[in-house]
N, C-alpha and C positions, 0 to 999 in steps of 0.2 A: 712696047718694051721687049728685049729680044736679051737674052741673056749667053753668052758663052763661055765657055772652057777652054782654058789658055795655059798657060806655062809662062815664067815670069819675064820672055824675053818680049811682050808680045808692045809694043810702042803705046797703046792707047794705055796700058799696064802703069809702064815707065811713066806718062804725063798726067798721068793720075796723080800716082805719088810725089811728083812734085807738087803738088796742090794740099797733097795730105801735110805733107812735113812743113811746106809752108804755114798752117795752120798749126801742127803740133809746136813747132819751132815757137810760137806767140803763147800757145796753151800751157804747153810745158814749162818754159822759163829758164831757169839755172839749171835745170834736171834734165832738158834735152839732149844733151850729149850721153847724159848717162843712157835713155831708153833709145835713143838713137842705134846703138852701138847693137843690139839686138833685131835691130830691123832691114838684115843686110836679104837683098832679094835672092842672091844666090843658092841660096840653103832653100829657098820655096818651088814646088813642083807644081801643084796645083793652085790655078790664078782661075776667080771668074771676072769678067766684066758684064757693065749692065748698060743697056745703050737707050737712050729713049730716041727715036725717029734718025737713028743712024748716029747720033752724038754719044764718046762714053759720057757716062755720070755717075758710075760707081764703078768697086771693085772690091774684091776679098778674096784671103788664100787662107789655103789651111798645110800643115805641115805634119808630118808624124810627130808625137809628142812622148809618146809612152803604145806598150801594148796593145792597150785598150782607147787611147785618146788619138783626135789630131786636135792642135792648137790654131785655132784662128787667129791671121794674122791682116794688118794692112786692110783693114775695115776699112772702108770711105765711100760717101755719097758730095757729092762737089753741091754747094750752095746752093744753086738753081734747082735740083733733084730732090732736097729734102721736103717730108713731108708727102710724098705723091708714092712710095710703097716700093723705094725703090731698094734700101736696105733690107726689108723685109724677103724683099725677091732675093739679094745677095745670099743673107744667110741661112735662108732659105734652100735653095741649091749648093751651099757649103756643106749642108747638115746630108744633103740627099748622095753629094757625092764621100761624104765620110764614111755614112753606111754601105754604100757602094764597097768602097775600098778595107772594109772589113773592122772597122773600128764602132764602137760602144759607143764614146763620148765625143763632145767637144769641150774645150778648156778654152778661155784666151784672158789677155788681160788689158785693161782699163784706167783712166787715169781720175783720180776724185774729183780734177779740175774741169772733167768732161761730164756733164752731169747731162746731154741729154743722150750720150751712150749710156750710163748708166741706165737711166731710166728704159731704154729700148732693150736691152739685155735682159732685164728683168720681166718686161713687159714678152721679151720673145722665148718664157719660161729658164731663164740660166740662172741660175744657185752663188750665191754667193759662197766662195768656198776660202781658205786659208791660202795668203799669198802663198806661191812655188818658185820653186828655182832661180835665176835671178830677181826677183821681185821679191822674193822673202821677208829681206829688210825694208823695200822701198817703203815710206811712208804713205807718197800718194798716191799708189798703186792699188786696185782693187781687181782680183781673179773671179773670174766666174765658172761653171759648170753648168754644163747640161747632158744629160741623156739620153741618146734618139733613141 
C-alpha cells in the first residue's frame, strides 16, 4: 500500500472519480445533480491517492472549510479495495495532513443512502453533527465531525 499527495490535476485522481460518480449517480437518484453541483474538483488543493501494488484504489481530498475545519471531500475506495484498510489509510493521512496544515477539525458530508460510509465514519471516531451549508435542508444528507 503506498499512499500519496497530489493536487486534483493528478489522472489516476480524475479516473477515480469517474468510478465515484458513477456509483453516486445509481446511489443518489433524483438528487444527484443537486450534490453533484458541489463536487467540482477545481476548488480542491489537496488530493491523496491509495495504490495497492502500483494500481490506484482509492482517493480523498480535503478543502479549507472554515478557520478551524477542512472539509473532506471525494471519498472512494473502488470495489476491488474495500474492506482490506484501504479507506482507513485514506482518511487517515487526510486527518494527518489537516493538522499539518494548521487546522482543528474535519467536517464532510454523507448520504443516508450510503450506509457503509456511514457506518465507517463513525466507526473512524466523526460525530454526527447538524446539517451545514448547502446540505442544511437536504434530507438525505448526514455531516459528520471529528476532532484531531
Amino acid at each position: 500500500m503506498k499512499i500519496i499527495r497530489i493536487n486534483s490535476k493528478n489522472q489516476d485522481f480524475i479516473n477515480l472519480l469517474k468510478d465515484l460518480d458513477a456509483f453516486l449517480k445509481v446511489t443518489d437518484g433524483d438528487e444527484h445533480d443537486f450534490y453533484n453541483q458541489y463536487n467540482n474538483i477545481d476548488v480542491i488543493k489537496n488530493v491523496v491517492v491509495i495504490y495497492n501494488d502500483e494500481i490506484p484504489v482509492g482517493c480523498g481530498a480535503i478543502k479549507h472549510f472554515n478557520d478551524d475545519s477542512m472539509e473532506i471531500k471525494r471519498m472512494f475506495v473502488s470495489s476491488d479495495g474495500r474492506g482490506k484498510g484501504f479507506a482507513q489509510g485514506i482518511i487517515k493521512e487526510l486527518e494527518i495532513w489537516t493538522v499539518e496544515l494548521g487546522y482543528k477539525k474535519c467536517v464532510l458530508e454523507t448520504g443516508k443512502r450510503q450506509v457503509e460510509a456511514l457506518k465507517f465514519y463513525k466507526k473512524c471516531g466523526y460525530n454526527q453533527i447538524p446539517n451545514y451549508g448547502q446540505y442544511k435542508d437536504a434530507e438525505n444528507s448526514v455531516c459528520f465531525e471529528k476532532t484531531i
